[in-house]
MMTF fields as JSON, N, C-alpha, C and O atoms, coordinates in Angstrom:
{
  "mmtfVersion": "1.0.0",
  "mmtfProducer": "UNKNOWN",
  "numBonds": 279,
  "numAtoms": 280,
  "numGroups": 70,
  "numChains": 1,
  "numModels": 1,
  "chainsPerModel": [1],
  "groupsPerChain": [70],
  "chainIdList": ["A"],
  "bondAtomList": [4, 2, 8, 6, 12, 10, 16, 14, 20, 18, 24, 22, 28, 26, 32, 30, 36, 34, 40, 38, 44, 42, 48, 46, 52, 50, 56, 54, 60, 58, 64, 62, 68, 66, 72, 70, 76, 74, 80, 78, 84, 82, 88, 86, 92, 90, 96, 94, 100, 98, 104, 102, 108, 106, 112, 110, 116, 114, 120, 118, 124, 122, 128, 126, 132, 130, 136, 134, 140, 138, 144, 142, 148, 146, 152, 150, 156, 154, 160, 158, 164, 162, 168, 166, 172, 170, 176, 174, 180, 178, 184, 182, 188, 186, 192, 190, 196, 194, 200, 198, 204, 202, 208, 206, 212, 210, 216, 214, 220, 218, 224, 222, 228, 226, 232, 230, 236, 234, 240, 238, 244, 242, 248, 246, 252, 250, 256, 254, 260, 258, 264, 262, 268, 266, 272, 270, 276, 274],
  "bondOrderList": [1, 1, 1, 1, 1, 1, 1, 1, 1, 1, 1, 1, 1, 1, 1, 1, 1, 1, 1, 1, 1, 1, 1, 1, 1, 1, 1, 1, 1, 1, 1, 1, 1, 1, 1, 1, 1, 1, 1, 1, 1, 1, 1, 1, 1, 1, 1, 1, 1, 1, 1, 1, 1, 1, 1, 1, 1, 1, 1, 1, 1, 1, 1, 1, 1, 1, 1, 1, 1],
  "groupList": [{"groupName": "UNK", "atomNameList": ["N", "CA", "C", "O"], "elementList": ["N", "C", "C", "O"], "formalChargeList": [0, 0, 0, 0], "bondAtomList": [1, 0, 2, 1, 3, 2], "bondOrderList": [1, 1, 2], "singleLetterCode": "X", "chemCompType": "L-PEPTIDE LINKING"}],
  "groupTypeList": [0, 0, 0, 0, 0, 0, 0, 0, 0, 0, 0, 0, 0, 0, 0, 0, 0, 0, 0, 0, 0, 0, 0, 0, 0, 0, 0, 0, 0, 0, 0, 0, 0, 0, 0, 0, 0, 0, 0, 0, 0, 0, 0, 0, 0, 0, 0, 0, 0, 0, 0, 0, 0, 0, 0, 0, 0, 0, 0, 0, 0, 0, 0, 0, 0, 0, 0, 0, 0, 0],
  "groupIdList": [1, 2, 3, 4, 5, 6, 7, 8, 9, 10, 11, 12, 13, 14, 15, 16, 17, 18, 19, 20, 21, 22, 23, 24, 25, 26, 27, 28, 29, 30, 31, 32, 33, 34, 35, 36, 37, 38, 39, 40, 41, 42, 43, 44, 45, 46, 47, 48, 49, 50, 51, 52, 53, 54, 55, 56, 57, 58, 59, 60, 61, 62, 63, 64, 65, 66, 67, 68, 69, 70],
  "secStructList": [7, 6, 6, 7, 7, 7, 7, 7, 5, 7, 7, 5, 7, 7, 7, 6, 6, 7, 6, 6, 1, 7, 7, 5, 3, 3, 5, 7, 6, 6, 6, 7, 7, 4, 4, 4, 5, 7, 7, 7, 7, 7, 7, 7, 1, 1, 1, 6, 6, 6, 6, 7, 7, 7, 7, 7, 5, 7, 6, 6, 6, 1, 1, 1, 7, 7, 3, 3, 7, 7],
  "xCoordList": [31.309, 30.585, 29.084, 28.451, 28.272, 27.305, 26.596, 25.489, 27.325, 26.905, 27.295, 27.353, 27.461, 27.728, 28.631, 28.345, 29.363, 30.964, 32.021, 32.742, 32.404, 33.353, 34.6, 34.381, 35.718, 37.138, 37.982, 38.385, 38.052, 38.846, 39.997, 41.079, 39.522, 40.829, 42.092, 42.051, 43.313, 44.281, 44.736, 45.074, 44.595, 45.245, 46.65, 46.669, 47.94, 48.886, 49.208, 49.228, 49.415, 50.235, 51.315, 51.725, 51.883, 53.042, 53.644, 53.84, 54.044, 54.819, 55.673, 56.599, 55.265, 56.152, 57.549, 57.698, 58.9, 59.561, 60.284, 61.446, 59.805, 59.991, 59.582, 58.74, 60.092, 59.634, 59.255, 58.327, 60.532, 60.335, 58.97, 58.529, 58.204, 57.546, 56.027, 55.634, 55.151, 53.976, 52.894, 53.26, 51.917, 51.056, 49.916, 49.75, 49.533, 48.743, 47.039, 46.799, 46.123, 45.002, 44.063, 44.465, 42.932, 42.288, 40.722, 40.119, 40.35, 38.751, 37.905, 37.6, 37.605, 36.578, 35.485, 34.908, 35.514, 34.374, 32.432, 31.399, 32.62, 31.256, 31.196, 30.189, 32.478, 32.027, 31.754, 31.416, 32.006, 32.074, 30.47, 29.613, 30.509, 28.84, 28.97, 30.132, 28.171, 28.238, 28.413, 28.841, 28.229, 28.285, 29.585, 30.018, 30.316, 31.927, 33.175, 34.404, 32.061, 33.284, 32.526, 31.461, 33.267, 32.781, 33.624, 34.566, 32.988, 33.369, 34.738, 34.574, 35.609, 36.176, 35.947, 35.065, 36.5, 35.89, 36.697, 37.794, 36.26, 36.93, 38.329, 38.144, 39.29, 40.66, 40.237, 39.234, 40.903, 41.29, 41.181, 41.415, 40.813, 40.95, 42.556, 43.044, 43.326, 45.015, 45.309, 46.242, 45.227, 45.301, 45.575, 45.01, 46.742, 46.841, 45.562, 45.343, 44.883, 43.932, 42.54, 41.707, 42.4, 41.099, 39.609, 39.236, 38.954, 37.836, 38.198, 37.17, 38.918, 39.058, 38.419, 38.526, 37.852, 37.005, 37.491, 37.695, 37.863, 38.556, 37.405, 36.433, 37.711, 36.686, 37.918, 39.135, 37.349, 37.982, 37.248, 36.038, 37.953, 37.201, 37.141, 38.147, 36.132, 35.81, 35.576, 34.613, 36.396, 36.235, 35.331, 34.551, 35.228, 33.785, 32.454, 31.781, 32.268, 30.688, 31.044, 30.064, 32.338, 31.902, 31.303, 31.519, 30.624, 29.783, 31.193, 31.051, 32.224, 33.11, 34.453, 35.076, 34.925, 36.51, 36.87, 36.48, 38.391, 39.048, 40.297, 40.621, 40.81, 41.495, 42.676, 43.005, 43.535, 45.114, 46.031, 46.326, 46.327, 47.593, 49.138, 49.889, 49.301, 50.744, 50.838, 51.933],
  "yCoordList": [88.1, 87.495, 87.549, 86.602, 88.676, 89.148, 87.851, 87.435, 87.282, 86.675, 84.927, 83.988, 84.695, 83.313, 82.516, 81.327, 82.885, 82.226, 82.023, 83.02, 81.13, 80.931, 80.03, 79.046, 80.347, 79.724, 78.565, 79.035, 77.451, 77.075, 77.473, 77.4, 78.198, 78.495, 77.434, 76.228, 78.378, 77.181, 78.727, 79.837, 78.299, 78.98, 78.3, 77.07, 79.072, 78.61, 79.838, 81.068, 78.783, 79.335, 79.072, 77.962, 80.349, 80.136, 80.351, 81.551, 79.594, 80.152, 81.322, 81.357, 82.359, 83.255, 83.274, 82.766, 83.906, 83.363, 82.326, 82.312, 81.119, 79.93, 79.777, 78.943, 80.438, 80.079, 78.731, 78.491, 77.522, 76.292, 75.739, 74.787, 76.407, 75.239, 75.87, 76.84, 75.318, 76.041, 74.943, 73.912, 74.965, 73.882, 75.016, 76.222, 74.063, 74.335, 73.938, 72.878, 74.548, 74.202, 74.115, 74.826, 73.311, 73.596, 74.029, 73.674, 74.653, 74.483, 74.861, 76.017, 73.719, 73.448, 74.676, 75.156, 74.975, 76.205, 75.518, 76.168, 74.389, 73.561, 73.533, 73.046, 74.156, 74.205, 76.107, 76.711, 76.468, 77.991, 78.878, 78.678, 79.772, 80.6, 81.927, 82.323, 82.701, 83.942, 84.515, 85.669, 84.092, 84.731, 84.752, 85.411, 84.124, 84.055, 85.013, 84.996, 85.921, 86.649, 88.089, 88.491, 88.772, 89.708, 91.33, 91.773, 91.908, 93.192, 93.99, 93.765, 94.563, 95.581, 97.037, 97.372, 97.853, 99.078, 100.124, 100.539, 100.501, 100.846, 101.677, 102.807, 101.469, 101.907, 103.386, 103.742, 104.034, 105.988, 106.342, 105.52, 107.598, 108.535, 108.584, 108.755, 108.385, 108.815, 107.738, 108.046, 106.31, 104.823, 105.037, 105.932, 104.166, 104.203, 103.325, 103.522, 102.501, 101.867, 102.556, 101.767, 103.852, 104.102, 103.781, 103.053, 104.02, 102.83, 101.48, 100.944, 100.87, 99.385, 98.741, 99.145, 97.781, 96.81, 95.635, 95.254, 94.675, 93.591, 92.6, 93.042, 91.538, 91.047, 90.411, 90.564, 89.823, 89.101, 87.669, 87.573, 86.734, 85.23, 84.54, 83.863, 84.412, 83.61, 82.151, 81.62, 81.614, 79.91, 79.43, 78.562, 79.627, 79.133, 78.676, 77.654, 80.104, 79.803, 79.029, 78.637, 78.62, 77.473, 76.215, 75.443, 75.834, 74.223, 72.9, 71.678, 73.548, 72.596, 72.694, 73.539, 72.063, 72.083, 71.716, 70.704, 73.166, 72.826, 71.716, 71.247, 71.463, 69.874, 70.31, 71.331, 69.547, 70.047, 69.103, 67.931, 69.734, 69.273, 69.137, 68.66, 69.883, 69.825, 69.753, 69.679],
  "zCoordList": [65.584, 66.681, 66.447, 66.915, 65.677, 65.737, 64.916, 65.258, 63.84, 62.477, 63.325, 62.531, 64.381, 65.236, 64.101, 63.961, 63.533, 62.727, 63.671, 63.688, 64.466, 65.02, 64.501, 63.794, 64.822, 64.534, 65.939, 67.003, 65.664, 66.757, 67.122, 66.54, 68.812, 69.711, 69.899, 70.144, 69.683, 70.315, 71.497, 71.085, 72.995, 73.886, 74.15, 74.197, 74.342, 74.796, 76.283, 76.33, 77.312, 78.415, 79.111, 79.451, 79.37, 79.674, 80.841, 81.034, 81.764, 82.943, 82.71, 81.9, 83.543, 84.166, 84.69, 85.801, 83.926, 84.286, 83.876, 84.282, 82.926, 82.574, 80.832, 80.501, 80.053, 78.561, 77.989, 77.216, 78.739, 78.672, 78.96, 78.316, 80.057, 80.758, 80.328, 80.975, 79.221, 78.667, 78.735, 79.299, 78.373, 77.802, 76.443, 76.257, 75.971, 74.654, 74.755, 75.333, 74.347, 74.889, 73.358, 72.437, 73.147, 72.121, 72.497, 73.509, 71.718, 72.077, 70.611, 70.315, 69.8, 68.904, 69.125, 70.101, 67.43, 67.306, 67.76, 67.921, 67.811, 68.568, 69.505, 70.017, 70.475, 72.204, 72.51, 73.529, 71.452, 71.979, 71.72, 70.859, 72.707, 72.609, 72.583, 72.675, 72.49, 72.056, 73.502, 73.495, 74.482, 76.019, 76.252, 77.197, 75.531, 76.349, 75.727, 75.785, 75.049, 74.085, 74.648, 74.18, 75.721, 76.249, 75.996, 76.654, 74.947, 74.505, 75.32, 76.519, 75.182, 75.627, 75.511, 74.72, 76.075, 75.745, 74.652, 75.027, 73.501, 72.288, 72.38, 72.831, 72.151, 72.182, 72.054, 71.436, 72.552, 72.578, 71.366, 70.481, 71.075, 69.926, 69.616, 68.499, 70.921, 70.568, 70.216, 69.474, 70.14, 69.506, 68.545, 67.916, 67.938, 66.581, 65.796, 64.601, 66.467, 65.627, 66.549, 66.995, 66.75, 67.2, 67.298, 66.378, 67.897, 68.104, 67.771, 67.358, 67.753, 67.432, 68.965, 70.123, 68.469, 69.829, 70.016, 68.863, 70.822, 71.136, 72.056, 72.669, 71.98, 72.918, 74.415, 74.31, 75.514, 76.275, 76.266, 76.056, 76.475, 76.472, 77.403, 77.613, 78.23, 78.853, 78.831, 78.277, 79.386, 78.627, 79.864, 79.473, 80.813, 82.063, 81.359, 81.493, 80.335, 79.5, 78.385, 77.751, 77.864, 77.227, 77.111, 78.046, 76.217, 76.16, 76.733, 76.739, 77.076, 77.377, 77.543, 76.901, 78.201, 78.34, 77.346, 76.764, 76.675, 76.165, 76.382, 77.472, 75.315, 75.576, 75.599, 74.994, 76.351, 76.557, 75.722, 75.957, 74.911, 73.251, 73.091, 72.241, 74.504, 74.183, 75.996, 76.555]
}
């Protein structure tokens, strides 16, 4: 994140309940910003991957709606 290299997202969601019923989402590494990838707080010492950091994504601060593919 630090080095602004981004990869295009594909989000898929899925109804609860319903495996059948999903949709697929894209969002181009040209709509995404460094504000929307908001840190987590580093996994436990008892973690098998300790300190490991994850981000959460906010798609609101993206430059744009992702597009729906499926």
């Amino acid at each position: 994140m630090d080095a602004g290299i981004y990869f295009s997202l594909y989000v898929v969601a899925v109804t609860r309940g319903d495996p059948k019923s999903y949709a697929i989402y894209f969002l181009p590494s040209e709509l995404q910003t460094p504000n929307m990838f908001i840190p987590r707080k580093p996994l436990s010492a008892a973690a098998k991957r300790a300190g490991w950091q994850g981000y959460m994504i906010d798609l609101e601060q993206a430059l744009g709606a992702p597009v729906r593919i499926a």
